[in-house]
C-alpha positions in Angstrom: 110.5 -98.1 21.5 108.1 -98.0 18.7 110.9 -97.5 15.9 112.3 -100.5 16.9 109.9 -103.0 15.9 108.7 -103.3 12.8 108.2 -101.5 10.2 111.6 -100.0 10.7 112.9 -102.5 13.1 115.9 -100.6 14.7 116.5 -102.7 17.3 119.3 -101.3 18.4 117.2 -98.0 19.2 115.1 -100.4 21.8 117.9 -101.3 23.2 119.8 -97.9 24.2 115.8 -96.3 24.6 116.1 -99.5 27.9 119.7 -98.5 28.4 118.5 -95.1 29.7 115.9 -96.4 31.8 118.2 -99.1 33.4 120.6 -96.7 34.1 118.2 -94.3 36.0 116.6 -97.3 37.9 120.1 -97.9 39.1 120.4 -94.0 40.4 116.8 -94.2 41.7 116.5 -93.1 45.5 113.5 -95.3 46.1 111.2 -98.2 45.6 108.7 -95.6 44.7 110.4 -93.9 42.6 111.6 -96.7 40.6 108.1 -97.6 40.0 107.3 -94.6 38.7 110.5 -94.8 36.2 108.9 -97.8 35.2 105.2 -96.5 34.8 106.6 -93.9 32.6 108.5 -96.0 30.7 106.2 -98.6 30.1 103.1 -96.1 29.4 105.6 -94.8 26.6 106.4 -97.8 25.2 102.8 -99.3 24.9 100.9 -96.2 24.7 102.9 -94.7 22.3 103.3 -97.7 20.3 99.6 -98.7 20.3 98.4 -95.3 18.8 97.3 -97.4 15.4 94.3 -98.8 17.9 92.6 -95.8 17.9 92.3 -95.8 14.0 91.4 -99.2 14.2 88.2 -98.3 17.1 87.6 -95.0 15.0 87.3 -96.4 11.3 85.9 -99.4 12.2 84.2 -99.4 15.6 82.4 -96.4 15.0 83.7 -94.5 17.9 85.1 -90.7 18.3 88.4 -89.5 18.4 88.2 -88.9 21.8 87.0 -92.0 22.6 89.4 -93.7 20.4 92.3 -91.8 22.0 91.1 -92.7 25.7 91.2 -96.4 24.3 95.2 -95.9 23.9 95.7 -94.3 26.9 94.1 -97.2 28.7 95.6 -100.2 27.5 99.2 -98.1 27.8 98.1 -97.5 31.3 97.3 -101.0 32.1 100.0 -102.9 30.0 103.0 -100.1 31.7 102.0 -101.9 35.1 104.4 -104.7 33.6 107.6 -102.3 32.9 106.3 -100.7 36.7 106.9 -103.7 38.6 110.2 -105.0 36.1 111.8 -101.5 37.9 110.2 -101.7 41.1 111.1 -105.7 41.7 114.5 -104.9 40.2 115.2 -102.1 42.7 113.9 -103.7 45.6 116.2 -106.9 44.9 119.4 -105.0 43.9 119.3 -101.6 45.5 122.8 -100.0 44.5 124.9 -103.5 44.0 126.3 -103.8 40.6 126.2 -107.5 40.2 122.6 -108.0 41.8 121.2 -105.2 39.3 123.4 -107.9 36.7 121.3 -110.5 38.0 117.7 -109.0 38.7 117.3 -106.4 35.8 117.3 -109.4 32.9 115.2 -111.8 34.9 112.8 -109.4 35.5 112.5 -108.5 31.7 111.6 -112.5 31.3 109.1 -112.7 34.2 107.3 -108.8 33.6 106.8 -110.2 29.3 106.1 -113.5 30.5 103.0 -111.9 32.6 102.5 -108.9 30.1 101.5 -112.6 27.7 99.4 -113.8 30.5 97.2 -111.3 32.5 94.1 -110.0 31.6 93.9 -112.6 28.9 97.6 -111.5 27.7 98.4 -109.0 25.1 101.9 -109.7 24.2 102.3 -107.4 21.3 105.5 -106.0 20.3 107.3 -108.7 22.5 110.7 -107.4 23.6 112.2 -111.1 22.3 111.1 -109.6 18.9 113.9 -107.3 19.0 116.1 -110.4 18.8 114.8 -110.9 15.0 117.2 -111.0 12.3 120.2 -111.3 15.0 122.1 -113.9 16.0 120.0 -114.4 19.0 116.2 -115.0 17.4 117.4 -119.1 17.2 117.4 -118.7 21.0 113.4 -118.9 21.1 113.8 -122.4 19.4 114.7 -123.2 22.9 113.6 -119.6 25.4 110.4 -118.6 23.5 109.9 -115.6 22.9 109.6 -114.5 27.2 112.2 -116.0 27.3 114.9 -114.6 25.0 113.5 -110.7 25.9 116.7 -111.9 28.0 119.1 -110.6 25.7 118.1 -107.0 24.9 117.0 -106.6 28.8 121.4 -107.8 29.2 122.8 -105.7 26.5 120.5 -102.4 27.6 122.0 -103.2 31.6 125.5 -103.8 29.4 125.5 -101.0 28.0 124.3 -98.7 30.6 127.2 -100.3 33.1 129.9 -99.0 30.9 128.9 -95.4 31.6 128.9 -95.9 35.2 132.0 -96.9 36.7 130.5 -99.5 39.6 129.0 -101.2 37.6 132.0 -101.6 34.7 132.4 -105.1 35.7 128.7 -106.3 35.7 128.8 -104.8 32.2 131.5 -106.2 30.7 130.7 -109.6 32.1 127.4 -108.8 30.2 129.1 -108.2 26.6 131.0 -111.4 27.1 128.1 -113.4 27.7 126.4 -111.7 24.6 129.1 -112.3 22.2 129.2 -116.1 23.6 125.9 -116.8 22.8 125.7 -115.0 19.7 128.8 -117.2 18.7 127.3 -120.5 19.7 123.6 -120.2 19.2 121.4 -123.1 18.8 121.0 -125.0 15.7 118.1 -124.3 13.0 116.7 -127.9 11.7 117.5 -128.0 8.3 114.8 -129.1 6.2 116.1 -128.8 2.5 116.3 -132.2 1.9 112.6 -133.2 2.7 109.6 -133.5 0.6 109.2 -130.2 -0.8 105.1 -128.6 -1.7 104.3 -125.3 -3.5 101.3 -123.4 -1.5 99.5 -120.5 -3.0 98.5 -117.7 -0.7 95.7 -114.9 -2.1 95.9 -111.7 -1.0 92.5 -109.8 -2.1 92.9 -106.9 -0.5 89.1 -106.2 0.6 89.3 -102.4 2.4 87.4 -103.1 6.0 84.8 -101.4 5.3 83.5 -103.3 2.2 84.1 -107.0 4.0 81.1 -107.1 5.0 78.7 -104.9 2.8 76.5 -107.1 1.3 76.6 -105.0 -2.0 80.6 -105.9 -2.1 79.6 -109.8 -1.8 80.1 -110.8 -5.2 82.9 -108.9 -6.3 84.8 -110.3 -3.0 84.1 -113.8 -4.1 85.0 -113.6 -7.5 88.1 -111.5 -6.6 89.0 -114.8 -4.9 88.4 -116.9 -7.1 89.6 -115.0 -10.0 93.1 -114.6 -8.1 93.0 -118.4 -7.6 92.7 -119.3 -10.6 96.3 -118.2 -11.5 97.5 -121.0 -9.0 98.4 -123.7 -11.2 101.4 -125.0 -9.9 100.4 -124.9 -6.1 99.7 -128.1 -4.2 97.4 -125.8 -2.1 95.6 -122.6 -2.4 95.2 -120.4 1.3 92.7 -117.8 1.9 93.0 -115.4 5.0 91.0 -115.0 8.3 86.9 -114.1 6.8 87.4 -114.6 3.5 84.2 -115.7 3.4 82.4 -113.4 4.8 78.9 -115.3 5.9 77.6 -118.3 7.4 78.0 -121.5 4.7 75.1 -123.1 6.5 72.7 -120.0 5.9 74.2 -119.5 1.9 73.6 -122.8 0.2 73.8 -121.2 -3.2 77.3 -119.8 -2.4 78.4 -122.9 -0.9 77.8 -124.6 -4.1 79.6 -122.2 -5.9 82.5 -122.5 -4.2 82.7 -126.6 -4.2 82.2 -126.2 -7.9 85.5 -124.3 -7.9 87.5 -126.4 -5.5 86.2 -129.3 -8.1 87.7 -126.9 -11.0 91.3 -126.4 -9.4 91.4 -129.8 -8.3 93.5 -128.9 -5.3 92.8 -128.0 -1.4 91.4 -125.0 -0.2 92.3 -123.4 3.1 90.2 -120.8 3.6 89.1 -118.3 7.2 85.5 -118.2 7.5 82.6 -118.5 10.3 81.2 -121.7 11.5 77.9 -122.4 13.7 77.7 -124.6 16.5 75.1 -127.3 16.9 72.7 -125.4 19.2 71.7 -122.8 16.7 67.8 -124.3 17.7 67.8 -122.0 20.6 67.3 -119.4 18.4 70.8 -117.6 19.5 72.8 -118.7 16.6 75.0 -115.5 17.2 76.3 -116.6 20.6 77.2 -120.3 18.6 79.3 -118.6 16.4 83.4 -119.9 15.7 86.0 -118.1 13.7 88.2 -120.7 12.4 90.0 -121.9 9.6 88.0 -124.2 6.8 89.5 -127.3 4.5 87.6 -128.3 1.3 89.4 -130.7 -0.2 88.3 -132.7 -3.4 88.5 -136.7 -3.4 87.1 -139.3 -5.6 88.1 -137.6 -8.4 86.7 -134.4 -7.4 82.9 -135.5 -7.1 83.0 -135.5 -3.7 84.0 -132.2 -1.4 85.5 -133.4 1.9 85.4 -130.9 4.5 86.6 -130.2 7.8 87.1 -126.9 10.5 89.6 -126.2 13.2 88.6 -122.8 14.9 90.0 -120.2 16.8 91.0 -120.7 20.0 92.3 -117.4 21.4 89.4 -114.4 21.1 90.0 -110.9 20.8 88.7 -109.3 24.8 85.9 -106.6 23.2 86.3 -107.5 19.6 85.0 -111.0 19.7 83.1 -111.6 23.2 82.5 -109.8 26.1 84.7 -111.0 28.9 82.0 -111.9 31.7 83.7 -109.6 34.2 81.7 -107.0 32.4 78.8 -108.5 30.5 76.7 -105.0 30.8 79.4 -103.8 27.8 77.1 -105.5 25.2 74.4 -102.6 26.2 76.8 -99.8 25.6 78.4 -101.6 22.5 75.9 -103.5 20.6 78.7 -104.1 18.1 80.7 -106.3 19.9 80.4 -110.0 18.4 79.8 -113.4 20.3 82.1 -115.3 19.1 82.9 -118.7 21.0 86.4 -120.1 21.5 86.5 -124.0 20.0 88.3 -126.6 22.0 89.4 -128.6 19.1 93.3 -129.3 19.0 93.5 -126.2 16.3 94.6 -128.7 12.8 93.4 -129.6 9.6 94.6 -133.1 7.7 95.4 -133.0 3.9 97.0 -136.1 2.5 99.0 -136.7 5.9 100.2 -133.2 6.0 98.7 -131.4 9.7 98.2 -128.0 9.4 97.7 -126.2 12.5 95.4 -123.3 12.4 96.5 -119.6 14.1 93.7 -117.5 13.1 94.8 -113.7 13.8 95.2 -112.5 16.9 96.1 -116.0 18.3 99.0 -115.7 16.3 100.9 -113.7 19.2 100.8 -116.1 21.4 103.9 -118.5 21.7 101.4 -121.1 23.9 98.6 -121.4 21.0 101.3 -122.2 18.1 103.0 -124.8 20.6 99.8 -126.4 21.2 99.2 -127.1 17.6 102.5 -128.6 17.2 102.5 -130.9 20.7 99.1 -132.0 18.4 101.1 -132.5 15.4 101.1 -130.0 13.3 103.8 -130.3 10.9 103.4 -126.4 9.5 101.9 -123.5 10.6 98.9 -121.5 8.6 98.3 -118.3 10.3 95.4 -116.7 8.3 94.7 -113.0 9.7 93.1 -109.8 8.5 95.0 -106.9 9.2 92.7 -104.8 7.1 91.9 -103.6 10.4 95.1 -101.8 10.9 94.3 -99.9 8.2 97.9 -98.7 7.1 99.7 -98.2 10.2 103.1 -100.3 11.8 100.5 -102.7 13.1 100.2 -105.2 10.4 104.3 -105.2 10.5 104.6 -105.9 14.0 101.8 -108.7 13.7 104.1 -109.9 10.8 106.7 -110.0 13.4 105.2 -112.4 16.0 104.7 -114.9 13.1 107.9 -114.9 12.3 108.9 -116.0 16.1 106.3 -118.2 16.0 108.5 -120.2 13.1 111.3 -120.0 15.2 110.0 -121.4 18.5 108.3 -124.1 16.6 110.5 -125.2 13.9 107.9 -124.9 11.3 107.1 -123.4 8.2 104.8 -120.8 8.3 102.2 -120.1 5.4 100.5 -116.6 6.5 97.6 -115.4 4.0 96.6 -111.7 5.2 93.9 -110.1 3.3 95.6 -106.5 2.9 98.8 -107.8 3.7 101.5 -109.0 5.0 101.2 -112.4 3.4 104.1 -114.7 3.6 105.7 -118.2 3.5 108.0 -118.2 6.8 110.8 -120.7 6.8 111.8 -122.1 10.7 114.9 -119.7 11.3 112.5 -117.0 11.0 113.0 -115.1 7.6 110.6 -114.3 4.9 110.9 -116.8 1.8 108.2 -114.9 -0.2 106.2 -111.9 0.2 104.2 -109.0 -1.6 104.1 -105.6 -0.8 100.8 -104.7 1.6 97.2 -103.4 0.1 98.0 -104.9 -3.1 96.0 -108.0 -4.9 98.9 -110.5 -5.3 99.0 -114.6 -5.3 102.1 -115.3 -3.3 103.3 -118.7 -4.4 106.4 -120.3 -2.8 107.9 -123.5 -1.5 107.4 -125.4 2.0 108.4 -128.5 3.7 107.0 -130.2 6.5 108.9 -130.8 9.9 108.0 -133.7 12.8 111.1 -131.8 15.0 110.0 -130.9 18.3 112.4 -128.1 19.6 113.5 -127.6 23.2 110.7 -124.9 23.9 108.1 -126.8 22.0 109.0 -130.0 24.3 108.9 -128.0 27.6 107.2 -124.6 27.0 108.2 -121.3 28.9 109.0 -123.0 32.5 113.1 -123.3 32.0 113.2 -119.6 31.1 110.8 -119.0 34.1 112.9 -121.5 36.4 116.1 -119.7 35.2 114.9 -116.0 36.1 113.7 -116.9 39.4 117.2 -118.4 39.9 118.5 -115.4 38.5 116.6 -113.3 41.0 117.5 -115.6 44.0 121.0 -114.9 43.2 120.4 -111.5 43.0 118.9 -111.4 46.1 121.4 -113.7 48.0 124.3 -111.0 46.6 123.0 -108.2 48.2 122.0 -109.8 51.3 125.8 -111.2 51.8 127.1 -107.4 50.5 124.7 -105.9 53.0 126.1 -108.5 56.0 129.6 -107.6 54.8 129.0 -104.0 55.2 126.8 -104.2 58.9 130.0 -106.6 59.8 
């Protein structure tokens, strides 16, 4: 499963890599020994393709290999409990009839992600919907999401399996029909060529990890900025990713001069990811009042006057950002952790009548967080992120990827500043407009438009794919229970 999501994105590996594993949940003897097929599976998918977190908790969080390996093996552990109950539910509802395993085995695949995105605060990385990129069946999560179109490589895996098992011939056949059917007729894309059109300028600086936030590396980040920003004449905006500003603008005064006095010089917005402090930093616990978030200075009255506003992060990072309370005696064993607090504003910035909703990082992978900007009024998405922490491994790529869905499902434009990279201006079918390569210092400039078009999953969220694979498993279930009548009769 790893090779098929990005960087190399051979989908159709994912799909044959499932197409082995439906087929010997179909041969599978028992319940119990379907769940296991499915533990293995799922430990291999997430395990495997999660190895760049220990580089990320070794380089960065200080801890040793071992420890850092353990940490995979964990969250594969905990994440394959998804893929074991998809082949344990799947086998329990079909047993050995063709047309229920038709039925079950792609519904499950919607309600296991839908869960995997949900449960123990959700980490729906490497969605199986994502495989659906750059095919005729991404435009689906304009009206699935991305749960729900994990639908169609779950059908063509079960497809393609059938064909090599004579029982289930006609299950799989029926499944390549529907395939081609929806691939022929998938939803429409708005079109949004022939509205306003703005130039944004996205800065890519490039800042290694582990100079973001030495204090001797201050200066030359700042000016790095500033000097990349200068080169964006023709934008309307100028974006910088999550922390570019690496400190507290209430505790620099000096510095937070020094950057209105450049806003004031370009004469143009800037979007920029920094930290904010809440009003209780009396109680002497500033720390804990803490909000990543996205900042807007934007020059009025002829640039004398710096108006600025915040929208922060919603969705934290479990053990990167806070402690989850379940386990508050983690701070004593890693002092490192932050205390960040999640903000409850409605995640947008205002420039001139264009809303900008905010995805800062991690957020970014969840379909609910970029649909709750829009049902706000977000007319584009800005997803600033540092994926410095990935160092170089297929992580940055794959978070690239859930932005990209994230256009889809929404019908927006996304603007996505990384600091190392991937930076890119997303258009709403889901490709890449403009880009730069990764770990280089780059001003990505390129067009945008804004969109008030609410698509079908924006309007009603995940519950018709949910409604549909609970249909899908009644059905399932009612087949087997008539075959099984048919058979004691």
């Amino acid at each position: 499963m790893q090779f098929s999501f990005a960087p190399l994105q051979w989908s159709w590996l994912g799909v044959i890599a499932i197409a082995i594993w439906a087929s010997l949940l179909c041969r599978a003897l028992s319940r119990q020994q379907a769940l296991w097929l499915g533990l293995s599976f799922g430990f291999g998918w997430f395990s495997v393709g999660a190895w760049w977190l220990s580089v990320t908790v070794h380089d960065y969080g200080g801890l040793p290999w071992f420890v850092a390996a353990l940490c995979v093996v964990l969250t594969g552990s905990v994440l394959s409990l998804f893929a074991g109950l998809w082949g344990w539910l799947s086998h329990l509802l079909a047993r050995s009839n063709p047309w229920s395993w038709f039925f079950a085995f792609p519904a499950m695949a919607i309600l296991s992600e839908w869960l995997r995105g949900h449960l123990f605060s959700g980490l729906p990385w490497t969605a199986l919907g994502n495989l659906t990129l750059d095919s005729p069946w991404s435009a689906w999560a304009s009206v699935l999401g991305v749960y729900g179109t994990g639908l169609f490589p779950a059908l063509a895996a079960f497809s393609l399996a059938a064909l090599f098992h004579r029982p289930f011939l006609l299950p799989g056949l029926t499944g390549l029909f529907l395939l081609l059917l929806s691939s022929v007729f998938p939803p429409a894309i708005s079109d949004l060529s022939n509205t306003a059109t703005y130039r944004a300028a996205l800065i890519q600086a490039s800042i290694p990890q582990d100079q973001k936030w030495d204090a001797a590396f201050l200066q030359e980040t700042m000016l790095r900025y500033t000097r990349l920003s200068n080169q964006a004449t023709e934008a309307d905006i100028i974006i910088w990713p999550e922390s570019a500003v690496p400190f507290f603008l209430e505790l620099a005064p000096d510095w937070s001069n020094w950057l209105d006095n450049n806003v004031r010089q370009w004469n143009k917005p800037l979007f920029f990811g920094g930290m904010k402090l809440g009003e209780a930093i009396s109680s002497g616990d500033a720390q804990q009042q803490a909000e990543n978030g996205l900042f807007l200075f934007e020059p009025v009255q002829n640039s004398t006057i710096i108006q600025k506003s915040f929208a922060g992060k919603h969705h934290l990072v479990p053990f990167g950002e806070y402690v989850p309370s379940w386990i508050p005696w983690l701070h004593t064993l890693v002092p490192a952790i932050a205390s960040f607090q999640p903000s409850n504003d409605d995640g947008g910035v205002i420039w001139q009548g264009q809303h900008f909703g905010a995805l800062i990082c991690y957020e970014s992978i969840f379909p609910e967080e970029a649909r709750h900007r829009v049902l706000h009024g977000a007319q584009v998405l800005a997803i600033v992120t540092n994926d410095a922490w990935y160092n170089k491994t297929p992580a940055a790529w794959q978070h690239l990827q859930a932005s990209r869905m994230r256009a889809i499902e929404t019908g927006r434009f996304v603007l996505r500043a990384a600091n190392s990279g991937v930076s890119a201006i997303i258009d709403p079918a889901g490709d890449i407009q403009v880009t730069a390569p990764w770990w280089t210092q780059r001003v990505i400039q390129g067009d945008y438009h804004l969109s008030d078009h609410i698509t079908p999953y924006v309007r009603r969220g995940d519950m018709p794919s949910l409604a549909a694979a609970l249909f899908m498993l009644m059905i399932g279930r009612w087949i087997r229970r008539r075959d099984t009548s048919s058979y004691a009769g």
